[in-house]
NUPA-72886 format. One record per residue: x, y, z of N, C-alpha, C in turn. Coordinates in steps of 0.2 Angstrom, whole numbers, plus 5000, padded with zeros to 4 digits. Each point is the difference from the previous one (the first is absolute). Layout:
<atoms>
    n.x    n.y    n.z   ca.x   ca.y   ca.z    c.x    c.y    c.z
      X      Y      Z      X      Y      Z      X      Y      Z
...
</atoms>
This chain:
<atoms>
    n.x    n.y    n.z   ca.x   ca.y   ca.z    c.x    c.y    c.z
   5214   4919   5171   4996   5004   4995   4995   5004   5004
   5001   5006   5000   4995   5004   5001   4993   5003   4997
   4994   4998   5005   4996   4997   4996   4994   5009   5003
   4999   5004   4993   4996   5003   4999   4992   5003   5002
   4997   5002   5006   4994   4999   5001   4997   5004   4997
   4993   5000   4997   4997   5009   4998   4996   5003   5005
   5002   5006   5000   5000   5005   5005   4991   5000   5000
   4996   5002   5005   4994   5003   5000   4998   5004   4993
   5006   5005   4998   5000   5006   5000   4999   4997   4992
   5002   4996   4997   5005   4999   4993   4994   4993   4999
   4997   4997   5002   4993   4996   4998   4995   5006   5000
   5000   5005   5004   4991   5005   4999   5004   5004   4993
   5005   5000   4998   5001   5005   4996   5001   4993   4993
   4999   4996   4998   4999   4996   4995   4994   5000   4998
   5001   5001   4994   4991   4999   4997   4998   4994   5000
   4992   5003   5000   4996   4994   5002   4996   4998   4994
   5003   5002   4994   4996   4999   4996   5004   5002   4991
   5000   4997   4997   5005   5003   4994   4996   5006   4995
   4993   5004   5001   4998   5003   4997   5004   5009   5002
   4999   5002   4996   5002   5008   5000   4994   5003   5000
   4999   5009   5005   5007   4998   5006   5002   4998   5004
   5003   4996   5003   5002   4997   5006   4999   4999   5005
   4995   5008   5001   4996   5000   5004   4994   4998   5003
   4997   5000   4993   4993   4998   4999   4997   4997   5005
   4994   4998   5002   4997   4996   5005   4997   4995   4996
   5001   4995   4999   4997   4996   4995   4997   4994   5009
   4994   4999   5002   4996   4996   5002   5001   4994   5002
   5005   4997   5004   5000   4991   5000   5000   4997   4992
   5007   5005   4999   5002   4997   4996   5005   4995   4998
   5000   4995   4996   5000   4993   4999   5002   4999   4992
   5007   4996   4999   5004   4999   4995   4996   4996   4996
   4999   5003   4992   4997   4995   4995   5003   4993   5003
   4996   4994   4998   5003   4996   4999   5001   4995   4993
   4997   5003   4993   5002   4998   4996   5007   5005   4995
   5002   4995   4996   5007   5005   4997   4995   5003   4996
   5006   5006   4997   4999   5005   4994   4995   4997   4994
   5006   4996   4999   4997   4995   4994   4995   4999   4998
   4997   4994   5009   4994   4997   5000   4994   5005   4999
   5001   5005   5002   4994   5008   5000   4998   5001   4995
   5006   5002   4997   5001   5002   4991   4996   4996   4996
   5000   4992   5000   5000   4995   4997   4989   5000   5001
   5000   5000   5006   4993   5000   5000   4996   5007   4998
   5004   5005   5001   4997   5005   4999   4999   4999   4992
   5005   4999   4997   4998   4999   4991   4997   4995   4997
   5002   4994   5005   4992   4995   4997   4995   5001   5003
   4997   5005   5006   4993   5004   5000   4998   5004   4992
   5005   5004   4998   5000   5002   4994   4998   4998   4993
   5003   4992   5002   4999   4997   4992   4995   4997   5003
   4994   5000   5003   4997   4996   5003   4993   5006   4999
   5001   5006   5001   4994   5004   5000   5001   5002   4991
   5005   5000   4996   5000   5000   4993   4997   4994   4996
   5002   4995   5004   4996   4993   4997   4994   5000   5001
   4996   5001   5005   4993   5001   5000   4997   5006   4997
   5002   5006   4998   4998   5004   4997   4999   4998   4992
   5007   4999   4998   4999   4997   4995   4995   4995   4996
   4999   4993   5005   4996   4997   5001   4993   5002   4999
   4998   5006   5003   4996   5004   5000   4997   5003   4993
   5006   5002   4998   5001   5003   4994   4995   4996   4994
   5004   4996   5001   5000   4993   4994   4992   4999   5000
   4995   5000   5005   4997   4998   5000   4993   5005   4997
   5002   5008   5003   4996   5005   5000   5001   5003   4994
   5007   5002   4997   4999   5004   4995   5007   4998   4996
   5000   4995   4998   5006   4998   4995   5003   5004   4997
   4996   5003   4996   5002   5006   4993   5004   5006   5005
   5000   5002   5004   5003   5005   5004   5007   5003   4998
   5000   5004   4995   5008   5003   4998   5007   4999   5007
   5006   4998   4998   5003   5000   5004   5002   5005   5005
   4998   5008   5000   5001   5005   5003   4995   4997   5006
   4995   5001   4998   4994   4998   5003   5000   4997   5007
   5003   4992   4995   5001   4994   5007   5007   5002   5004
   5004   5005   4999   5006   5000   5002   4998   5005   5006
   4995   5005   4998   4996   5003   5005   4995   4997   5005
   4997   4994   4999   4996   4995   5004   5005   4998   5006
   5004   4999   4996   5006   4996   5004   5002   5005   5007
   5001   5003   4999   5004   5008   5003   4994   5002   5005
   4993   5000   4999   4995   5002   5004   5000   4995   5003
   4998   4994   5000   5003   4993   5003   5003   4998   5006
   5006   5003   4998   5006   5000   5005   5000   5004   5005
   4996   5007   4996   5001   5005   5005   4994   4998   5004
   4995   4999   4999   4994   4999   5005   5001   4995   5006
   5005   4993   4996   5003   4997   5006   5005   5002   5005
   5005   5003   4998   5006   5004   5004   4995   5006   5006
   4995   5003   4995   4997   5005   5003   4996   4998   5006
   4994   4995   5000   4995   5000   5003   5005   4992   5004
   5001   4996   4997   5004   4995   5007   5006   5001   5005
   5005   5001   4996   5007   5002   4999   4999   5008   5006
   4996   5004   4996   5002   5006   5004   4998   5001   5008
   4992   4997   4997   4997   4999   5006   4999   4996   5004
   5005   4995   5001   5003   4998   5006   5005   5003   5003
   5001   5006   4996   5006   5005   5007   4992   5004   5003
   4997   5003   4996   4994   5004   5001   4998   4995   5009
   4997   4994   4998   4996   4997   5007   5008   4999   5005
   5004   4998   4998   5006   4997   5003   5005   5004   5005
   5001   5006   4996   5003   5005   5002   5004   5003   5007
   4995   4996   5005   5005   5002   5007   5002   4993   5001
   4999   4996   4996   5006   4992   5002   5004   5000   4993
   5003   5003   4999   5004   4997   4992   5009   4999   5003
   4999   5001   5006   5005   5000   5004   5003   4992   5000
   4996   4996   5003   5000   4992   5001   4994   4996   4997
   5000   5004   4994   4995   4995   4995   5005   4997   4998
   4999   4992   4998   5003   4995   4999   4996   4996   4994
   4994   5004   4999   4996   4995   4993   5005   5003   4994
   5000   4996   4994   5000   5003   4995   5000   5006   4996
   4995   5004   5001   4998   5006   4997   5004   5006   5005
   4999   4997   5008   5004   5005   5004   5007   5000   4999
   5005   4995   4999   5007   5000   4998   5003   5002   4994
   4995   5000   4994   5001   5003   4995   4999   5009   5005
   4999   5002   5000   4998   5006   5003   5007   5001   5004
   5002   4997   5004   5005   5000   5005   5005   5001   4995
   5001   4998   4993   5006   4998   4996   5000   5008   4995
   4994   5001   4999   5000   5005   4998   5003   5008   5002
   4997   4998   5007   5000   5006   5005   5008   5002   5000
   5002   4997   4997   5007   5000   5000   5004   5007   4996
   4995   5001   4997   5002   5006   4995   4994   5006   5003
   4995   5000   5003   4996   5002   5004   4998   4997   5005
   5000   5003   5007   4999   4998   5006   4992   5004   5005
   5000   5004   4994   4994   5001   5004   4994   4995   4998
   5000   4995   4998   4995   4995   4999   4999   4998   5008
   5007   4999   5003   5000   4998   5005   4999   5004   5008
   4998   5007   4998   5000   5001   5008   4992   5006   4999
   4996   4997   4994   4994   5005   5000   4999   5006   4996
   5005   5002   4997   5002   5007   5001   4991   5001   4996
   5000   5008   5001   4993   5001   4999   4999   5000   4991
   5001   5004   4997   5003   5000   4991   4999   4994   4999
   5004   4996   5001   4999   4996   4997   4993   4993   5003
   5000   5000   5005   4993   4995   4999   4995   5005   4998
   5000   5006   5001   4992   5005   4996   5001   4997   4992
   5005   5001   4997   5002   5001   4993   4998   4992   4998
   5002   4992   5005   5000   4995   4998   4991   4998   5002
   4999   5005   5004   4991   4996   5001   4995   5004   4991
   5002   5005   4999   4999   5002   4992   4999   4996   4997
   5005   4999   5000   5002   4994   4994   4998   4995   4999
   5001   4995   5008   4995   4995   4999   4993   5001   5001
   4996   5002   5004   4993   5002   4998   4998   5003   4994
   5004   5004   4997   4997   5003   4993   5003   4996   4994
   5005   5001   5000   5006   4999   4993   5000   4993   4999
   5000   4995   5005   5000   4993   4999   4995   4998   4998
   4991   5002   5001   4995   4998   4996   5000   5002   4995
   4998   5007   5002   5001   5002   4990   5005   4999   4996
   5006   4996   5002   5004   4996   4993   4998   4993   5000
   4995   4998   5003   4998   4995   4999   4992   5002   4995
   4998   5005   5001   4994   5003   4995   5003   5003   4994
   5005   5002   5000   5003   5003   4994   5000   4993   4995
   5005   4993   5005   5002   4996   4993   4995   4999   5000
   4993   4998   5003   4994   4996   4997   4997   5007   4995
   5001   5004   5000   4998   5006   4995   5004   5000   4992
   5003   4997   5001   5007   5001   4995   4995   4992   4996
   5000   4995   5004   5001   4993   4996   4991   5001   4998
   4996   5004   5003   4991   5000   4996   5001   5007   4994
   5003   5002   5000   5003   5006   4997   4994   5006   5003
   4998   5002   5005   4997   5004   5003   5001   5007   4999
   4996   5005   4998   5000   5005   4998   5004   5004   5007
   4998   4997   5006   5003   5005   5006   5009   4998   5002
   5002   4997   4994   5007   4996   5003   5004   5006   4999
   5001   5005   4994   5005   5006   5001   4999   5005   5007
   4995   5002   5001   4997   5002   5006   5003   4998   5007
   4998   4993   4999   5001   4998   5006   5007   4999   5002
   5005   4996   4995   5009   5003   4998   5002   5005   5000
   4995   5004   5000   5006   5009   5002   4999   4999   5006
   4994   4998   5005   5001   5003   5006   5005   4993   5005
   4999   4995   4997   5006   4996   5003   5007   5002   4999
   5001   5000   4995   5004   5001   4996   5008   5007   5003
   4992   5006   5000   5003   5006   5005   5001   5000   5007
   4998   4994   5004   4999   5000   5008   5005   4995   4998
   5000   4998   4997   5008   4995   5001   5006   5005   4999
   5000   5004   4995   5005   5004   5000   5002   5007   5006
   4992   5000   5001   5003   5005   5007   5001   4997   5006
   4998   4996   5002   5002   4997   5005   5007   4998   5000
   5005   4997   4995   5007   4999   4997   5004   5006   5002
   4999   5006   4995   5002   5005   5002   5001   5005   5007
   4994   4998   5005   5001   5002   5007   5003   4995   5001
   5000   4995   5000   5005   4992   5005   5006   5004   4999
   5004   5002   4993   5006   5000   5000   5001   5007   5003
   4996   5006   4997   5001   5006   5003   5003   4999   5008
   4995   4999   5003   5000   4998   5009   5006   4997   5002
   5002   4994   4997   5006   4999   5003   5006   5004   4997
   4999   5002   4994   5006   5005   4996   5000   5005   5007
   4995   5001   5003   4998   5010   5003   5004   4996   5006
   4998   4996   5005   5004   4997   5005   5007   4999   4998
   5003   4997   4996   5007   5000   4999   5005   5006   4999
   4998   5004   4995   5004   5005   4997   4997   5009   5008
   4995   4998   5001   4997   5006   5005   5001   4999   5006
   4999   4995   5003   5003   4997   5008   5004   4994   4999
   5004   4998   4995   5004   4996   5002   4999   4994   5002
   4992   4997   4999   5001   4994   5003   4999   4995   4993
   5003   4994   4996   4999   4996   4998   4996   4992   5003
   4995   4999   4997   4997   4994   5003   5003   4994   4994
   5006   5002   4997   5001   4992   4997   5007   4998   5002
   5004   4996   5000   5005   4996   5001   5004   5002   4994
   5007   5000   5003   5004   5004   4995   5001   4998   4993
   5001   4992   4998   5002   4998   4995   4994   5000   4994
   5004   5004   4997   4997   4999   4993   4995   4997   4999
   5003   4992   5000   4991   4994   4998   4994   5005   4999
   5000   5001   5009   4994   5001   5003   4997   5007   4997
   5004   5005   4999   4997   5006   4997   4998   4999   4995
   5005   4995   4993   4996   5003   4993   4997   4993   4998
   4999   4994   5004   4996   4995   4998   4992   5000   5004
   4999   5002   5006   4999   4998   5002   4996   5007   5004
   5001   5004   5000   4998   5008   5001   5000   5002   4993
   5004   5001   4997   5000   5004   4994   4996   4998   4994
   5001   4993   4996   4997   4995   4998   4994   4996   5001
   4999   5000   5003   4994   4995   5003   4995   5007   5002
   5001   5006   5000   4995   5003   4998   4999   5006   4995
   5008   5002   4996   4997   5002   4994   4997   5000   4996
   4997   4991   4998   4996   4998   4996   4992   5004   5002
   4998   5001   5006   4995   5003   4999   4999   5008   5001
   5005   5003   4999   5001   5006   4995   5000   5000   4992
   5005   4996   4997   5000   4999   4994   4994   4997   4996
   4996   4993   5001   4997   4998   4997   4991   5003   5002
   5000   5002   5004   4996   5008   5002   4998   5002   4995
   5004   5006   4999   5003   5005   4997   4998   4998   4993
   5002   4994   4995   4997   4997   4994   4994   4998   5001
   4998   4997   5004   4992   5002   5000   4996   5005   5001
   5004   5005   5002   4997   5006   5003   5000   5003   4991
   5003   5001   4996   5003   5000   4992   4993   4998   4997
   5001   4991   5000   4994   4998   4998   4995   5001   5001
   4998   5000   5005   4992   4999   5000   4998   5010   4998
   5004   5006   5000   4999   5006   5000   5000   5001   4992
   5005   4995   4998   5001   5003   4992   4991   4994   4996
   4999   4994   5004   4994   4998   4997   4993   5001   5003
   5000   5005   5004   4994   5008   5000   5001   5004   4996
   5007   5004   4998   4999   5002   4996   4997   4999   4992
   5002   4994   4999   4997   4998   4993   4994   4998   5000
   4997   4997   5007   4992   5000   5000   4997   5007   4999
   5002   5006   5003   4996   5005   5001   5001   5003   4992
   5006   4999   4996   5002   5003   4995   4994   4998   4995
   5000   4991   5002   4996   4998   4993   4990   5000   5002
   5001   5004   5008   4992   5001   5002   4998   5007   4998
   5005   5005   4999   4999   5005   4997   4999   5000   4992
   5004   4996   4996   5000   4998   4992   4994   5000   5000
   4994   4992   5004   4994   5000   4998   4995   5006   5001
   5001   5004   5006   4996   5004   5002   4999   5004   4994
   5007   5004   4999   5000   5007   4993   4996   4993   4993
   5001   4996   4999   4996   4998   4995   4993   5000   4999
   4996   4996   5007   4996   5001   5002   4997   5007   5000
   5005   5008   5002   4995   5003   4999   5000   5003   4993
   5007   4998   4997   4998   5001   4991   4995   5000   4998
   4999   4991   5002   4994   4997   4996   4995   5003   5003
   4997   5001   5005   4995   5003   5002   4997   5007   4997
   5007   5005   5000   4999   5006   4994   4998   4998   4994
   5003   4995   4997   4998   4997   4992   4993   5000   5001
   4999   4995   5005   4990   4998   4998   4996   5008   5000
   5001   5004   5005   4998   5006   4999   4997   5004   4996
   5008   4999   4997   5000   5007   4994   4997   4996   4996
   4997   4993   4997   4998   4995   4996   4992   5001   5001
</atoms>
């Protein structure tokens, strides 16, 4: 039996990494070592985990809370944690996401799978992710404590999270849409999964749920301003009545 060696030539031409493109320089990089699964599984009970205490929260601050409301608490919650821990440990991390081997790093590593520039710095995206957790992740953590005291600043302060969440979303996908279709380069891995679950899915929610708050909080300015006008013109009615009297 003749036994097959690999040429010099035919090992350097193997990728060294399963991300797209192929080329990519990804840092002493280092193969997850938990499954799919296992990722998935903690990533979602982090989830029921920041909704249970929220909730908890809930229960305790403002009961009465309509379900729109807490369904809103809930969302600023989650986003604050994804935003301020989740994101910003690519933010500090960033030139090691190559052979980070803790949890939060290999969630990132599994991700990247559908975007790879987590993994080699690109510029866009850490500017765009140090926003977000600097800004976007306290103040959804200000937003829900605004919502559950019912704080006069809470529509205000939800347009402007609200909106920075939406643009930032919009350039993420812009940027890589302009790289694929304008230069050719895709950074996700070709199989489906990875685009519409995991690229596509796991961040349209914050374009769409956005976008509804962005609805809300403009259309309940409008009816304050609407019913802050009503008193004024009465106010100046009655002020002509006393007058002419």
């Amino acid at each position: 039996m003749a036994i097959t060696k690999a040429t010099p030539t035919a090992a350097a031409a193997a990728p060294l990494h399963p991300y797209y493109p192929l080329s990519a320089e990804i840092a002493g990089y280092i193969a997850n070592e938990h499954s799919v699964t296992k990722l998935l599984i903690c990533f979602g009970a982090g989830v029921v985990v920041v909704f249970s205490l929220a909730s908890l929260v809930l229960r305790r601050v403002q009961p009465g809370l309509g379900w729109g409301d807490k369904g809103t608490v809930l969302w600023f919650a989650l986003s604050g944690f994804i935003h301020f821990f989740f994101e910003g440990y690519f933010v500090v991390n960033h030139t090691r996401m190559g052979p980070a081997m803790d949890l939060f790093g290999q969630l990132w590593k599994e991700y990247s799978l559908s975007d790879s520039r987590y993994l080699t710095s690109d510029p866009f995206v850490l500017c765009m992710e140090a926003i977000t957790a600097i800004a976007w992740g306290p103040l959804s953590f200000l937003v829900a404590g605004l919502i559950m005291t019912s704080h006069p600043l809470r529509h205000p302060i939800q347009i402007i999270v609200a909106l920075g969440q939406l643009y930032g979303d919009v350039l993420y996908y812009a940027t890589s849409m302009f790289d694929l279709y304008y230069k050719g380069v895709s950074y996700c891995r070709p199989e489906p999964y990875y685009f519409w679950f995991y690229y596509f899915f796991m961040n349209i929610l914050w374009i769409i749920i956005p976008l509804v708050l962005l609805y809300n909080s403009a259309s309940a300015s409008a009816r304050a301003f609407t019913a802050l006008d009503k008193v004024s013109k009465r106010l100046q009615v009655n002020g002509a009545v006393k007058k002419g009297i």
